[in-house]
MMTF fields as JSON, N, C-alpha, C and O atoms, coordinates in Angstrom:
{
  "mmtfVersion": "1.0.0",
  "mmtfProducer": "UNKNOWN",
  "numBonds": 423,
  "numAtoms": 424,
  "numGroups": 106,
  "numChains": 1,
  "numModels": 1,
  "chainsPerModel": [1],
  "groupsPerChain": [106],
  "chainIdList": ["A"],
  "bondAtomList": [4, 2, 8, 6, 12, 10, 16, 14, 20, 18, 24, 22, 28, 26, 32, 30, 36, 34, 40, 38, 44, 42, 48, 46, 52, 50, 56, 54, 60, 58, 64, 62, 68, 66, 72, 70, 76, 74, 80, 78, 84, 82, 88, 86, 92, 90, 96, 94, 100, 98, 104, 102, 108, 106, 112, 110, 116, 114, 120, 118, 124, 122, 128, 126, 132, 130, 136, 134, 140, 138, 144, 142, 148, 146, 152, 150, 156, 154, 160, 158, 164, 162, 168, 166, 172, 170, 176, 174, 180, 178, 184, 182, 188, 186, 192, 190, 196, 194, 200, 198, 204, 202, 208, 206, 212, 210, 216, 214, 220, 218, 224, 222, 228, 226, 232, 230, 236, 234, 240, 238, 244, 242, 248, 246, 252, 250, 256, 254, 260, 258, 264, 262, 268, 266, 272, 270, 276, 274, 280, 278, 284, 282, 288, 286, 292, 290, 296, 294, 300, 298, 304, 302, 308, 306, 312, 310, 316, 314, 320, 318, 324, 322, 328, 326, 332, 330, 336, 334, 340, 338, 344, 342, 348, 346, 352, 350, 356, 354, 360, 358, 364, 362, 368, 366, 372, 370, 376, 374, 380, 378, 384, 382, 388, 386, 392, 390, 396, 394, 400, 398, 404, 402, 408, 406, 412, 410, 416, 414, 420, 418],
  "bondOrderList": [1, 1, 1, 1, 1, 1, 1, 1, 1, 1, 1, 1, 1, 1, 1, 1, 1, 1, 1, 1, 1, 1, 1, 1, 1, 1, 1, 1, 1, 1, 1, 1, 1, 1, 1, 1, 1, 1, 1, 1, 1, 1, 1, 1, 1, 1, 1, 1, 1, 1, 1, 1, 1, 1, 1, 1, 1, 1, 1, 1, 1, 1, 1, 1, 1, 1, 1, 1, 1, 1, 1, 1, 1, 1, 1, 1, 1, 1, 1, 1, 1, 1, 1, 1, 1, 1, 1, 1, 1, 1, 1, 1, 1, 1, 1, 1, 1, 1, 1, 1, 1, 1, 1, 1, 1],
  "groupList": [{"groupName": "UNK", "atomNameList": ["N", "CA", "C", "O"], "elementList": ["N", "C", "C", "O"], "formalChargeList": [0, 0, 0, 0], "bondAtomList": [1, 0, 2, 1, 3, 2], "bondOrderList": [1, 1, 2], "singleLetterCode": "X", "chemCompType": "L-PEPTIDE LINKING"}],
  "groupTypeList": [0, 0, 0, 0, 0, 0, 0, 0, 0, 0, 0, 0, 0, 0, 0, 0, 0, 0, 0, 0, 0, 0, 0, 0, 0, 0, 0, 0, 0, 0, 0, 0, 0, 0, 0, 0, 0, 0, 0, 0, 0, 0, 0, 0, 0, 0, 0, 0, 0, 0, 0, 0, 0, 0, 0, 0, 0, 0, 0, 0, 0, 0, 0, 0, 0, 0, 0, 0, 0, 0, 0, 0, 0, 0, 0, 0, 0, 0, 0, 0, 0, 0, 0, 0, 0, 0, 0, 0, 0, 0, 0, 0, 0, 0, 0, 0, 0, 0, 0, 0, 0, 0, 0, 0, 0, 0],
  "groupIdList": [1, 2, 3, 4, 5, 6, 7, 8, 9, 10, 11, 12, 13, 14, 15, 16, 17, 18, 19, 20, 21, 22, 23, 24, 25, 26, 27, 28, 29, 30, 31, 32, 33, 34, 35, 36, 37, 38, 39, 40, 41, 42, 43, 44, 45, 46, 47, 48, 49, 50, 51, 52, 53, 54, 55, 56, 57, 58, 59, 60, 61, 62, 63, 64, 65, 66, 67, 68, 69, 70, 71, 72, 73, 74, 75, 76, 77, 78, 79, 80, 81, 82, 83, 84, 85, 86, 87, 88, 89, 90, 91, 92, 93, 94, 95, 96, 97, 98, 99, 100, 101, 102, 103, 104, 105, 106],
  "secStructList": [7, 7, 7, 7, 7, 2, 2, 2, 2, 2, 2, 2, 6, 6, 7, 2, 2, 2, 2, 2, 2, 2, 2, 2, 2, 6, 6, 1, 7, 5, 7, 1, 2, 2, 2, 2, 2, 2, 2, 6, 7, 7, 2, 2, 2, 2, 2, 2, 2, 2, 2, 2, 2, 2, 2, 6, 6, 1, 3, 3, 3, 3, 3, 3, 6, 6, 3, 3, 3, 3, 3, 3, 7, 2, 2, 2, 2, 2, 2, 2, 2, 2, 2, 2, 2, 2, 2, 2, 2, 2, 2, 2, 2, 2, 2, 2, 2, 6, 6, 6, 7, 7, 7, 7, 7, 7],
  "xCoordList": [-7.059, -5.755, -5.65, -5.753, -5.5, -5.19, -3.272, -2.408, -3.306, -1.928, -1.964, -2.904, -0.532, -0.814, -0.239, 0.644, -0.781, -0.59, -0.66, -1.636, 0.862, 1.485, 0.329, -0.001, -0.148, -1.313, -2.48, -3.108, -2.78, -4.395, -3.684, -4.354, -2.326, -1.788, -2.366, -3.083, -1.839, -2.311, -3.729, -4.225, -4.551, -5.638, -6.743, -7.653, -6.374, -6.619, -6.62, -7.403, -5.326, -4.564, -5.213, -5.025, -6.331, -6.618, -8.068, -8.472, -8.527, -9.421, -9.329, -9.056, -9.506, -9.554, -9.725, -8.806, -11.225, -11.616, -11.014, -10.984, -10.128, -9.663, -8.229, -7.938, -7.458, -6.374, -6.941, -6.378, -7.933, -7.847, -7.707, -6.854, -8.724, -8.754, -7.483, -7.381, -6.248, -5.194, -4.399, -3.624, -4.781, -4.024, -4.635, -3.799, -5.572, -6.381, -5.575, -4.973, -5.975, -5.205, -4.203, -3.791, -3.215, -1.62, -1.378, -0.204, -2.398, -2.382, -3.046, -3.061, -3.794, -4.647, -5.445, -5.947, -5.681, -6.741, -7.781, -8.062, -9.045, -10.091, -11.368, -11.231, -12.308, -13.608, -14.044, -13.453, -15.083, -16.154, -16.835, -16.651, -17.527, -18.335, -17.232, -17.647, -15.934, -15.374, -15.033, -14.89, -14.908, -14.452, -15.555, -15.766, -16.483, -17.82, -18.155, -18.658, -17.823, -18.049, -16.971, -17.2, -16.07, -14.9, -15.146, -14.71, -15.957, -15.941, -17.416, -17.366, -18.389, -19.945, -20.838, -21.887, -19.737, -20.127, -20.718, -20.504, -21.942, -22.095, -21.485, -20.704, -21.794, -20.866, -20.526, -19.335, -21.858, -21.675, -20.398, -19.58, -20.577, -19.88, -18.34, -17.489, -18.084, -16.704, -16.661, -15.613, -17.614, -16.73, -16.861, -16.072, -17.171, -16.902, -15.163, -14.375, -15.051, -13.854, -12.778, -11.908, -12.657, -12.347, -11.875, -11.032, -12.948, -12.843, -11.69, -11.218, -11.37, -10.885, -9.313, -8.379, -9.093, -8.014, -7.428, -6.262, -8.389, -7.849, -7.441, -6.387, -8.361, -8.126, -6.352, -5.342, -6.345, -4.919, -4.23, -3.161, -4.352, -3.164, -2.574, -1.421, -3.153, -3.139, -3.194, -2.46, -4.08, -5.011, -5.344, -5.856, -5.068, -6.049, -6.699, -6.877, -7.34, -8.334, -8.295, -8.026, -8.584, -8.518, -9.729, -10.045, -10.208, -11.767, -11.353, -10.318, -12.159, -11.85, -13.551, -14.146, -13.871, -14.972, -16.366, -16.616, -17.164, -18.019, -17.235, -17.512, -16.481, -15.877, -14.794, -14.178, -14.54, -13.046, -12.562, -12.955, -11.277, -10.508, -9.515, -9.233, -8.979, -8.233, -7.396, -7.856, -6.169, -5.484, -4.556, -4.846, -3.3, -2.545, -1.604, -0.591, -1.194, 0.034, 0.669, 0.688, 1.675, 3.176, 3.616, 4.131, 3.865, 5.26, 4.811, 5.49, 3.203, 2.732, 3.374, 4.395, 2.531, 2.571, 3.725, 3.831, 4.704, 5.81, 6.762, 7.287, 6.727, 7.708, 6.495, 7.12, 5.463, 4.689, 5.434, 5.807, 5.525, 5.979, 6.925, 6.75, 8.081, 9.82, 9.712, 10.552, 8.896, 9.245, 8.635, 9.34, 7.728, 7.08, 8.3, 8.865, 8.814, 9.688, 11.527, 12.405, 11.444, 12.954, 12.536, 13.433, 11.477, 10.912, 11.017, 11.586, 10.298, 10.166, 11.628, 12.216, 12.46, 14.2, 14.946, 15.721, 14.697, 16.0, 15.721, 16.614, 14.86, 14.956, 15.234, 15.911, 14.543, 14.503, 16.684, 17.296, 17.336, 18.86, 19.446, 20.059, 18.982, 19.461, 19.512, 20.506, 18.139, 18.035, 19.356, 20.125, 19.121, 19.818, 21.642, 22.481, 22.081, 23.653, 23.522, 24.691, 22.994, 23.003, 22.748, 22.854, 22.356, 22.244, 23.297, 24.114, 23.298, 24.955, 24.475, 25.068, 23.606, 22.675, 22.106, 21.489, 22.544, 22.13, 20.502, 19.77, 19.901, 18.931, 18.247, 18.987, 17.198, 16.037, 14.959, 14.374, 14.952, 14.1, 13.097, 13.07, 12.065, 10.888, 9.896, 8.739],
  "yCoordList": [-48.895, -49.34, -49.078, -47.862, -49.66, -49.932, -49.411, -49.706, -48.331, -48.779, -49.308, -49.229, -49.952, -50.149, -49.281, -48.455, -49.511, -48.811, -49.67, -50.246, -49.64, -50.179, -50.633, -51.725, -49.293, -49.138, -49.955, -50.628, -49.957, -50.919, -52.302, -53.258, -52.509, -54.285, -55.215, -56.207, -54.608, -55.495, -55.478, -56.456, -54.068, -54.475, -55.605, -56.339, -55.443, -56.725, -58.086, -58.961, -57.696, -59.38, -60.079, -61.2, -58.706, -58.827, -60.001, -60.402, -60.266, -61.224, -62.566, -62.977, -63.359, -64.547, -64.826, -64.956, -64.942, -65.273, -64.956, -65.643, -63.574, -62.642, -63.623, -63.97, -63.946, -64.844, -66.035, -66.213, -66.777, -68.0, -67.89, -68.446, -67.054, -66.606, -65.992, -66.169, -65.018, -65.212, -66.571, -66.694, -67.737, -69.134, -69.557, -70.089, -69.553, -70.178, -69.528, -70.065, -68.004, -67.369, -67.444, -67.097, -67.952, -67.92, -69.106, -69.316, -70.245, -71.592, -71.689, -72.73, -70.53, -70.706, -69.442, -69.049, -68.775, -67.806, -68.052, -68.997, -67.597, -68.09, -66.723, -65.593, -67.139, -66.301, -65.664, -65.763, -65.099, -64.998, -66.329, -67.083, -66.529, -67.813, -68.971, -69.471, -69.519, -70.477, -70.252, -71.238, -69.161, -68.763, -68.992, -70.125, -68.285, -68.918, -70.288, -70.661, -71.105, -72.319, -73.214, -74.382, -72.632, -73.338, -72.995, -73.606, -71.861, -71.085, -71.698, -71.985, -71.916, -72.096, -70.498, -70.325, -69.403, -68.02, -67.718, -68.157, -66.487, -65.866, -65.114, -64.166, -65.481, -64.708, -63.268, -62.958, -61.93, -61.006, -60.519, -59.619, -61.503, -61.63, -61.902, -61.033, -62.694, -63.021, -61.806, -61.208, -61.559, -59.81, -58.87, -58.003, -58.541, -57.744, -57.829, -56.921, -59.103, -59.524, -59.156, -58.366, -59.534, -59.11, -57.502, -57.122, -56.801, -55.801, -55.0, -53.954, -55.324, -54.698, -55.204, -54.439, -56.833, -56.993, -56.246, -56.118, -55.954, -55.177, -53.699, -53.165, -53.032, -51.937, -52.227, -51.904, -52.68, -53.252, -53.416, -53.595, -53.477, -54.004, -55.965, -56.288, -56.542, -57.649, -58.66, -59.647, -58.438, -59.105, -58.471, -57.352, -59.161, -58.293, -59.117, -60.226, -58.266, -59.008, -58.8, -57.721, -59.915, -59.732, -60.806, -61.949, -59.85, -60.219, -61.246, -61.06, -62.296, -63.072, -63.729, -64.677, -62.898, -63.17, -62.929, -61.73, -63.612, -63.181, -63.299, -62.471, -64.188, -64.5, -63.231, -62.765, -62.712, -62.168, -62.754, -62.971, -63.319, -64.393, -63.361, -62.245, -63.791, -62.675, -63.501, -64.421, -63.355, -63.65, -62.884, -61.723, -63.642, -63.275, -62.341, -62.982, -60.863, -60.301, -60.473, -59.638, -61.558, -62.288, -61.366, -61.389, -60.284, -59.625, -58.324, -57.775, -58.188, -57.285, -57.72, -57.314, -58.455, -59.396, -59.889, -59.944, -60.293, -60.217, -58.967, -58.893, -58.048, -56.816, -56.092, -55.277, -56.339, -56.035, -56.41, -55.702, -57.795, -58.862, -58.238, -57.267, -58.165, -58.048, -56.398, -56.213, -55.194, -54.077, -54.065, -53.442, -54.443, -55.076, -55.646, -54.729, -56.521, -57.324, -56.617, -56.855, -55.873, -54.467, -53.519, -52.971, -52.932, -52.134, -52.407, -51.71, -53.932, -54.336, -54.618, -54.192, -55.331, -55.982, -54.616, -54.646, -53.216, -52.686, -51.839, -51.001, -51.741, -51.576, -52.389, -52.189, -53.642, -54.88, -55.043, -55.757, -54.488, -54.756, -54.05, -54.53, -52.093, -51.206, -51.44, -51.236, -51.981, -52.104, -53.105, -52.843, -54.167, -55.323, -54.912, -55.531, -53.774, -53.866, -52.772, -52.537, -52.241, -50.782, -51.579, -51.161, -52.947, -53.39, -54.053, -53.919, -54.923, -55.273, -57.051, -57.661, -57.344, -58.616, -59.16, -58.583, -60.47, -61.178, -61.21, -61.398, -61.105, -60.793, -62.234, -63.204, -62.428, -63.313, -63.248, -62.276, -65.08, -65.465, -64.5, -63.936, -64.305, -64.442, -65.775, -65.856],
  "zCoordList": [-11.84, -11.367, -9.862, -9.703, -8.777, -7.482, -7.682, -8.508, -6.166, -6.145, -4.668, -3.877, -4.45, -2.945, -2.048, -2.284, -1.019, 0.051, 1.239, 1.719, 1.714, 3.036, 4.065, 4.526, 4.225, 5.479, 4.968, 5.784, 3.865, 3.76, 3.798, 4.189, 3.411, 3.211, 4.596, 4.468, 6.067, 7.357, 7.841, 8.401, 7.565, 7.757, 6.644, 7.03, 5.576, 4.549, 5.601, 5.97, 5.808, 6.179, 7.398, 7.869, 7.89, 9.379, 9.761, 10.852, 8.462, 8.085, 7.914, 6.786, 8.83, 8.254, 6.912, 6.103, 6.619, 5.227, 4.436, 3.415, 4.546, 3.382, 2.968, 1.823, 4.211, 4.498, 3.553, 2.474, 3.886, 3.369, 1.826, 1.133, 1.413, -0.166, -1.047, -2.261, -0.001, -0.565, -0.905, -1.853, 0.192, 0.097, -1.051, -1.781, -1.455, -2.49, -4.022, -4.952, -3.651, -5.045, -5.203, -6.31, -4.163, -4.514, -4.996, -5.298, -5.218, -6.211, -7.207, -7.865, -7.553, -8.97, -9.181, -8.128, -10.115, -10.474, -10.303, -11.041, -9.421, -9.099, -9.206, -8.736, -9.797, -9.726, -8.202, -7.127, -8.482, -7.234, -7.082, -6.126, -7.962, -7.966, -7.407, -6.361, -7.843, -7.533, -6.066, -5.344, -5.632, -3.954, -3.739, -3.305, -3.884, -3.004, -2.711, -1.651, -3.797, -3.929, -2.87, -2.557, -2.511, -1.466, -0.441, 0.535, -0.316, 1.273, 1.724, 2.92, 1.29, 1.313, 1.784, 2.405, 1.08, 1.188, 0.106, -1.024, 0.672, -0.862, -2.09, -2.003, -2.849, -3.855, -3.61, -3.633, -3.27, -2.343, -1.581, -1.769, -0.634, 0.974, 0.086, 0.274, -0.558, -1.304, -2.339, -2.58, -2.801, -3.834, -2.483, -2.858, -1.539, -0.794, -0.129, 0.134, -0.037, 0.826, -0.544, -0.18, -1.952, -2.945, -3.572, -4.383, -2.686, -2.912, -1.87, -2.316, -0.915, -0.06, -0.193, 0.047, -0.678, -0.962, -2.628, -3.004, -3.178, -4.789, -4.102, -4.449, -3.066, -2.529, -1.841, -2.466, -0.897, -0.904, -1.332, -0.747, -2.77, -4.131, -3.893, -4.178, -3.591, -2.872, -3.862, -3.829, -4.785, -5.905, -7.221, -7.215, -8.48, -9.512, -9.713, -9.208, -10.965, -11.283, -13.035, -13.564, -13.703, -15.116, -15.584, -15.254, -16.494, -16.764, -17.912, -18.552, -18.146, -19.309, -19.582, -19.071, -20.44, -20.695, -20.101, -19.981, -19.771, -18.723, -17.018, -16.151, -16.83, -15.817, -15.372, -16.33, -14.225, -13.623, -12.957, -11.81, -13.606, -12.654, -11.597, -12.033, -10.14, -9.622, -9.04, -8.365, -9.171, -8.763, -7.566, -7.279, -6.794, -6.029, -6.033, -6.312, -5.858, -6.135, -5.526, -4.622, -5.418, -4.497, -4.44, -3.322, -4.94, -4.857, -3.563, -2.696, -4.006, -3.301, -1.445, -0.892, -1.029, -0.217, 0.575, 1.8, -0.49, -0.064, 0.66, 1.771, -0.486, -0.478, 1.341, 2.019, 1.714, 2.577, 3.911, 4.846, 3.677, 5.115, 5.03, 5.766, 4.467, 4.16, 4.731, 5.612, 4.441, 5.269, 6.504, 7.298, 6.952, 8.293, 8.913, 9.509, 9.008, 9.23, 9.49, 10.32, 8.526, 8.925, 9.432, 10.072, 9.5, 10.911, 11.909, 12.748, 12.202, 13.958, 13.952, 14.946, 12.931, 13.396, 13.798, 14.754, 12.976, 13.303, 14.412, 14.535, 15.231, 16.69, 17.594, 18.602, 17.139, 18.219, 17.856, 18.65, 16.938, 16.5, 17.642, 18.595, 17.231, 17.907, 19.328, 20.025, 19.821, 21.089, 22.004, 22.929, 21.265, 22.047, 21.796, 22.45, 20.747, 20.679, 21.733, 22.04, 22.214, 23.178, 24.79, 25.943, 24.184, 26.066, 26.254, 27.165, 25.227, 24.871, 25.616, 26.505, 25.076, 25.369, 23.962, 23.066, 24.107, 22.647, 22.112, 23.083, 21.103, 20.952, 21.244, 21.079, 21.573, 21.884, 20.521, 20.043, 20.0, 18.944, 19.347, 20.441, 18.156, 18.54, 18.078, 18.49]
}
């Protein structure tokens, strides 16, 4: 059982490849073999990248047969961005009512 942890979620994320393979899993349960087969990577090189997103809590994985299909944990992922996201806001908040200057998009 993986739990997650905040701190491994962005360096995961910090991978391309690793990125593309969440887009993939967040539309379908997919093998090693079937990622390899989309990426023109080795199967290897894709359970390595696999491995670091399960370390992450990012992904499971549920064996069905000879195959382990792994899918996306949305919620992981989500609930990740969403405290990322009220960290950087409630300074970038504090800051701008203390200058007393409207805040700027990013």
């Amino acid at each position: 059982m993986t739990v997650n942890h905040p701190g491994r979620v962005f360096p995961a994320l910090a991978s391309l490849p690793r990125r593309q393979i969440i887009a993939f899993l967040g539309q379908t349960a997919l093998s090693t073999a079937d990622l390899a087969g989309r990426f023109g990577m080795s199967a290897p090189a894709v359970s390595r990248h696999l491995a670091v997103l399960l370390h992450a809590g990012l992904v499971s994985a549920e064996r069905q047969g000879q195959r382990v299909l792994y899918r996306l944990k949305r919620d992981v992922l989500l609930d990740a961005l969403a405290n990322f996201a009220s960290e950087v806001d409630g300074p970038l908040r504090r800051e701008a009512r203390s200058a007393g200057t409207p805040r700027e998009a990013i």
